[in-house]
VOPAGU-2260 file (C-alpha; in pm, 1 decimal, decimal comma):
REM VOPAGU-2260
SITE   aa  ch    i         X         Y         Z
SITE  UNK   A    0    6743,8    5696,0   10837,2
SITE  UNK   A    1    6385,1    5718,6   10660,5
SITE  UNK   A    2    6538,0    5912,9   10361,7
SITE  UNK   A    3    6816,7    5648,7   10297,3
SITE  UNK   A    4    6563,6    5385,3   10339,3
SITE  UNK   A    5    6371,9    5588,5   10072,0
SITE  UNK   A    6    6634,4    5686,4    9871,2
SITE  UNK   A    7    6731,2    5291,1    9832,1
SITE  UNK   A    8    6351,3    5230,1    9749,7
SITE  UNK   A    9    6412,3    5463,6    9446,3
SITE  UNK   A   10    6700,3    5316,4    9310,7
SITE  UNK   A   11    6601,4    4954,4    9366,0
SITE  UNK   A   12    6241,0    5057,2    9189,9
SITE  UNK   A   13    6423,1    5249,3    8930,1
SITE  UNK   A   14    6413,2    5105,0    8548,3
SITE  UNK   A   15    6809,9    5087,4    8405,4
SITE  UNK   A   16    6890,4    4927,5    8084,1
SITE  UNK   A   17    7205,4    4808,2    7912,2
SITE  UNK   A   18    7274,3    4813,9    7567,5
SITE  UNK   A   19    7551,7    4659,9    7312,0
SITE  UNK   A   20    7622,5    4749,3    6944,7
SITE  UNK   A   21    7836,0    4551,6    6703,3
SITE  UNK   A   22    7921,3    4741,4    6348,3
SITE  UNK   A   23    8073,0    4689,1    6051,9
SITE  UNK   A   24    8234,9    4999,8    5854,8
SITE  UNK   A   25    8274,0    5001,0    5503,5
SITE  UNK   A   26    8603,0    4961,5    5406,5
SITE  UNK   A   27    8614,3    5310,4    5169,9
SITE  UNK   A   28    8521,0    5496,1    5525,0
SITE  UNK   A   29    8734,4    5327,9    5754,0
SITE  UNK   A   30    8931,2    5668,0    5768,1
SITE  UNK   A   31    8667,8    5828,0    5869,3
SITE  UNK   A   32    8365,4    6046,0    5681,5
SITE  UNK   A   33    8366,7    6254,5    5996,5
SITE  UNK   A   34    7962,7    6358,7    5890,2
SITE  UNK   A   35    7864,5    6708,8    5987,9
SITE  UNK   A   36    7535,7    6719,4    6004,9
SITE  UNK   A   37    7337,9    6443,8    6022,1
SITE  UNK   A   38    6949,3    6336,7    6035,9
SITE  UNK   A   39    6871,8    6084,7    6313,7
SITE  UNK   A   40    6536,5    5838,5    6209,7
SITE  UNK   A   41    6392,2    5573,6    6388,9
SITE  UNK   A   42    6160,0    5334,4    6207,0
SITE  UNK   A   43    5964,7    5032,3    6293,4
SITE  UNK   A   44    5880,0    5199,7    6631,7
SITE  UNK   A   45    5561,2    5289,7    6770,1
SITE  UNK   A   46    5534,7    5694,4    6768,1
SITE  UNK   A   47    5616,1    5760,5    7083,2
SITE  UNK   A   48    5947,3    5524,4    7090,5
SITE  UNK   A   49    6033,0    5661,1    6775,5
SITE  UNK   A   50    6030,9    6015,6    6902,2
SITE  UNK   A   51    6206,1    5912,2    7224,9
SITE  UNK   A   52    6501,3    5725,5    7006,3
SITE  UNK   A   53    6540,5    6005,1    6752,0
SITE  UNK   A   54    6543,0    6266,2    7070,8
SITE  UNK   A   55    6820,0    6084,9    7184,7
SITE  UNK   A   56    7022,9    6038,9    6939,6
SITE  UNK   A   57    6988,3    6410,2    6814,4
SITE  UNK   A   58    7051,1    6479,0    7165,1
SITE  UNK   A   59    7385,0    6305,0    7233,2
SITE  UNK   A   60    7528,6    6391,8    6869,1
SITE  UNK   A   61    7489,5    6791,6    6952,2
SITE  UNK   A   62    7622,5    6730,4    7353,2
SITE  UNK   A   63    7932,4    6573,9    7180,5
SITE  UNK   A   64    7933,3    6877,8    6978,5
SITE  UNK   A   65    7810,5    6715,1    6592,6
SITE  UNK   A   66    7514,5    6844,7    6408,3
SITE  UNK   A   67    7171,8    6640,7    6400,2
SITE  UNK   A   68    6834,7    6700,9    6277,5
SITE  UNK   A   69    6520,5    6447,2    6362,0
SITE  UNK   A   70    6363,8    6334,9    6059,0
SITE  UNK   A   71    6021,5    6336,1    6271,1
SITE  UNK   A   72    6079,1    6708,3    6227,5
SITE  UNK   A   73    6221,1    6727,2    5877,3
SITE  UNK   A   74    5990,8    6430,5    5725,9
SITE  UNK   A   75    5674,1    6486,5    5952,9
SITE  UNK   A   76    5491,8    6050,5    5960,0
SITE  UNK   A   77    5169,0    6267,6    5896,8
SITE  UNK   A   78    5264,4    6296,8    5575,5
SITE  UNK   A   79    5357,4    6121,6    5217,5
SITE  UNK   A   80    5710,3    6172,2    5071,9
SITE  UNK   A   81    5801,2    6095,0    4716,7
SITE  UNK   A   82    6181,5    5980,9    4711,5
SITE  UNK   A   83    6233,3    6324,2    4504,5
SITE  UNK   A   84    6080,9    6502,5    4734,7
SITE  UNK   A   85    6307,0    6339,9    5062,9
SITE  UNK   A   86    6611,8    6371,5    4864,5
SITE  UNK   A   87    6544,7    6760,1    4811,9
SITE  UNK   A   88    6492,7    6773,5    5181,3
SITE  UNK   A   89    6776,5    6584,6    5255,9
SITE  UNK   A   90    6979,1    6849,1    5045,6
SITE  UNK   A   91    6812,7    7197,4    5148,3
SITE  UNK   A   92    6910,3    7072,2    5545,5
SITE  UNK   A   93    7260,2    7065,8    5493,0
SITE  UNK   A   94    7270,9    6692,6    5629,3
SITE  UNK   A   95    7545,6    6518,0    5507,2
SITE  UNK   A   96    7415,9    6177,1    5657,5
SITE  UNK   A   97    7133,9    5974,0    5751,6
SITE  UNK   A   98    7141,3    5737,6    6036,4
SITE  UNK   A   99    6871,2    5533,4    6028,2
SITE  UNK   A  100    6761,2    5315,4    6392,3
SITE  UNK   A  101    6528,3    5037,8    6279,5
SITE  UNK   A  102    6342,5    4812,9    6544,4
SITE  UNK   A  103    6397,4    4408,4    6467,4
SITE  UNK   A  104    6156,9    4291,8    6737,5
SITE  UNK   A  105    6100,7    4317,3    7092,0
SITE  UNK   A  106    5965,5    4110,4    7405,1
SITE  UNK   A  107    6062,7    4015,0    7724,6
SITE  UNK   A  108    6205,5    3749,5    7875,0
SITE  UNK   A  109    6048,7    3592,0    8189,4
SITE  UNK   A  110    6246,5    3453,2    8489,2
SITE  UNK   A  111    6041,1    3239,4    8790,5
SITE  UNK   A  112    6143,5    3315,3    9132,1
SITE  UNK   A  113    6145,6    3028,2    9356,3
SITE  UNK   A  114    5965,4    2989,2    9677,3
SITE  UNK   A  115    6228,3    3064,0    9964,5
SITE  UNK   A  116    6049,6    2983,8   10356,0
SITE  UNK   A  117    6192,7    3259,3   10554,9
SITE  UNK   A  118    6195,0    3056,9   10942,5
SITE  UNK   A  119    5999,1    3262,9   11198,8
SITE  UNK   A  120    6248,9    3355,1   11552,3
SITE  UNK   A  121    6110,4    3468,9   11877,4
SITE  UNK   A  122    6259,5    3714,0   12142,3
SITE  UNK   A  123    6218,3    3741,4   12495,5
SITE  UNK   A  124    6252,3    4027,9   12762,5
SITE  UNK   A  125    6303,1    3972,4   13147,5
SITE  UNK   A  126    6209,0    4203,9   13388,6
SITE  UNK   A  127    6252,2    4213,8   13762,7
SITE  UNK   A  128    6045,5    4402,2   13990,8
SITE  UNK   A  129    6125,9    4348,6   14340,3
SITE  UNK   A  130    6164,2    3933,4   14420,0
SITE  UNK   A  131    5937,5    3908,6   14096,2
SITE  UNK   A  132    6047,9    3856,4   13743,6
SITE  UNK   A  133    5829,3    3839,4   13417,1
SITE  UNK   A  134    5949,4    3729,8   13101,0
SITE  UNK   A  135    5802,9    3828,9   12797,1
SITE  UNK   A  136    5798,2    3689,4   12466,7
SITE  UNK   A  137    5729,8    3775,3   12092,5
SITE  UNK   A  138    5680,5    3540,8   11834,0
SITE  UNK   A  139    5727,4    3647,5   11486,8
SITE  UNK   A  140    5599,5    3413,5   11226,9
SITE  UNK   A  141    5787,8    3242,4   10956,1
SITE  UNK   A  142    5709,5    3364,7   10608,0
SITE  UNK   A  143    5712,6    3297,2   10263,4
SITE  UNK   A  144    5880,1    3508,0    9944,5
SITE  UNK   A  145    5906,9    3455,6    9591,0
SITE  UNK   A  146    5681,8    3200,6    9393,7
SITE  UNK   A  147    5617,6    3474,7    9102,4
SITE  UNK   A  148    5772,2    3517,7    8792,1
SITE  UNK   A  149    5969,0    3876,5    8677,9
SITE  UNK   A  150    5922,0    3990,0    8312,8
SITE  UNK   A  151    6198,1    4188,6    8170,6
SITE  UNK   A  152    6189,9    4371,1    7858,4
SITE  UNK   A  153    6439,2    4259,6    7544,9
SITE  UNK   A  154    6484,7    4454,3    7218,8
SITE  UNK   A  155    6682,9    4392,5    6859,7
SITE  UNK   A  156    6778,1    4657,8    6667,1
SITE  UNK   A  157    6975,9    4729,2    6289,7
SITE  UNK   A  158    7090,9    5076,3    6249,9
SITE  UNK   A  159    7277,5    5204,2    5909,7
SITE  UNK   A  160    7426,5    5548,1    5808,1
SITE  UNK   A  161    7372,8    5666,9    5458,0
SITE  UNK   A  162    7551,5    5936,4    5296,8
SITE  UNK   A  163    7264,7    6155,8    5198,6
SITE  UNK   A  164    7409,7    6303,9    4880,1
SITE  UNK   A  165    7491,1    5958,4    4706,8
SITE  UNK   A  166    7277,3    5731,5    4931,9
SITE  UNK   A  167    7568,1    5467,2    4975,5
SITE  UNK   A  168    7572,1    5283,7    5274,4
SITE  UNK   A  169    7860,1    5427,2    5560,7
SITE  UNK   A  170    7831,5    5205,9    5836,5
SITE  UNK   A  171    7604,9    4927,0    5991,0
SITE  UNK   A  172    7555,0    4724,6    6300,9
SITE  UNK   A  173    7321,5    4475,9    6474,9
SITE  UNK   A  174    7244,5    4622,6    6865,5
SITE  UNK   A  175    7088,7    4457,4    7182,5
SITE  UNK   A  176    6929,2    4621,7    7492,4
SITE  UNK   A  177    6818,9    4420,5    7768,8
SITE  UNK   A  178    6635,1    4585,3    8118,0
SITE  UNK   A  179    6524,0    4528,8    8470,4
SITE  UNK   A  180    6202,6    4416,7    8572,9
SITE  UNK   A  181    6063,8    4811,6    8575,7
SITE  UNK   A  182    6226,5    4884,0    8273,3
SITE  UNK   A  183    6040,1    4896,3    7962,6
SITE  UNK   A  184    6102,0    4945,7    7557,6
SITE  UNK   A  185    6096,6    5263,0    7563,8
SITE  UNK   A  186    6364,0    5304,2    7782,8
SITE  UNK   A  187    6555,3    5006,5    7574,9
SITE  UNK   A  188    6483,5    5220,7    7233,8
SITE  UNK   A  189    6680,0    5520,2    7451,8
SITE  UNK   A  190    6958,3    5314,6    7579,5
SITE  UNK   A  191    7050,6    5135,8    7278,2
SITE  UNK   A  192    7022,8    5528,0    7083,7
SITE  UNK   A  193    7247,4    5643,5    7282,0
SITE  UNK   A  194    7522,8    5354,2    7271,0
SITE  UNK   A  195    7518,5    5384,7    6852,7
SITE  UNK   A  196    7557,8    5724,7    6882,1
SITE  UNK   A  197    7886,6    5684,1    7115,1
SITE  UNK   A  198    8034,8    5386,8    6831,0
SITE  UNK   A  199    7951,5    5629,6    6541,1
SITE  UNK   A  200    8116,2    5875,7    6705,9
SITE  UNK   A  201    8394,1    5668,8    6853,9
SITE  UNK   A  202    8452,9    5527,7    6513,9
SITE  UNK   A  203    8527,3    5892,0    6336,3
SITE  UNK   A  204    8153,2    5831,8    6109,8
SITE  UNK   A  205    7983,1    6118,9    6293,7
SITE  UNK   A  206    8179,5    6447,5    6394,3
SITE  UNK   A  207    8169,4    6457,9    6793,2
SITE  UNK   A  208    8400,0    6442,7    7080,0
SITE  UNK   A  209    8335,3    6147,8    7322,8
SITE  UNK   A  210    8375,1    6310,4    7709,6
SITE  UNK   A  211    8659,9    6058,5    7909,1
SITE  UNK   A  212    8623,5    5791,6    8021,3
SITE  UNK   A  213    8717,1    5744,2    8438,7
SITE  UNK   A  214    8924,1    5464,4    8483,8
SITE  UNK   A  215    8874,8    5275,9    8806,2
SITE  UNK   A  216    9122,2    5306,6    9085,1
SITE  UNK   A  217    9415,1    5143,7    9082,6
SITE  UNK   A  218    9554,9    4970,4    9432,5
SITE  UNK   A  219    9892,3    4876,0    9480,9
């Protein structure tokens, strides 16, 4: 029983995150640019998110079986690009796209749990030795929980897809992420990666094959 009660501490302290992405496809595209190879970028970011979101989305565009490349790698921040020198980049990589995830601003948003009394009980034992019997009772105490407030992390995002030979603008869309109290942005920057990755995809902008979806059960 110790390892469920552990394994239900883990889950329970576990971070999760959901994300949502809303995005608007030009109407020249709507068929479909189906993009090869693209570069994934993440901007506004600290460095570390920004690595984690480009990871990602590099990540799930090759497991769906497109091509990526992070700029990180391509377009190292160390360094200063002209726009002659990033477009001759751009075209010795092969990318046919750039998909660009830009942070809008993040926070948190704080919910106050209320004070709840929890009532104390007592229990008692009876035991009978002989003509004799003894009763023994335990008290346990009433208690108090909550009375502290739970910070969870929030995030906006804009991302945009480019074609990289003409620099025209493909597709765009406004996302969300929202997490649990051990969540944090990171995690947020990861989730909401991931889900415009699966609507490029899903909407024919980035090659890739989306794996099934499992329906729930149906009872009759």
């Amino acid at each position: 029983m110790k390892w469920l009660l552990a394994l239900y501490l883990v889950v329970l302290l576990s971070g999760c995150a959901v994300a949502t992405v809303q995005s608007y496809t030009d109407p020249v595209y709507r068929d479909g640019p189906q993009l090869k190879q693209v570069v994934v970028s993440a901007a506004g970011m600290p460095i570390h998110q920004r690595l984690k979101a480009e990871q990602a989305m590099a990540e799930s565009i090759v497991k769906a079986g497109g091509g990526a490349l992070k700029a990180s790698d391509l377009l190292p921040p160390t360094r200063n690009f002209t726009e002659a020198e990033v477009a001759q980049i751009l075209k010795e990589s092969g990318a046919d796209g750039v998909v660009i995830l830009s942070l809008v601003q993040q926070g948190s948003e704080s919910t106050y749990v209320p004070q709840t009394q929890l009532p104390g009980s007592s229990t008692s034992y009876v035991s009978v030795f002989g003509n004799q019997a003894t009763v023994q009772t335990y008290h346990r105490p009433g208690q108090t929980v909550g009375g502290f407030v739970v910070a969870k992390p929030v995030g906006a995002y804009k991302a945009t897809v480019f074609e990289a030979g003409t620099g025209k603008t493909i597709w765009m869309a406004d996302g969300s992420a929202s997490g649990n109290a051990w969540a944090n942005h990171d995690l947020l920057a990861i989730t909401v990666a991931n889900e415009v990755v699966a609507k490029l995809i899903g909407e024919r902008i980035v090659s890739g094959k989306l794996p099934p979806t499992t329906e729930p059960p149906r009872f009759k």
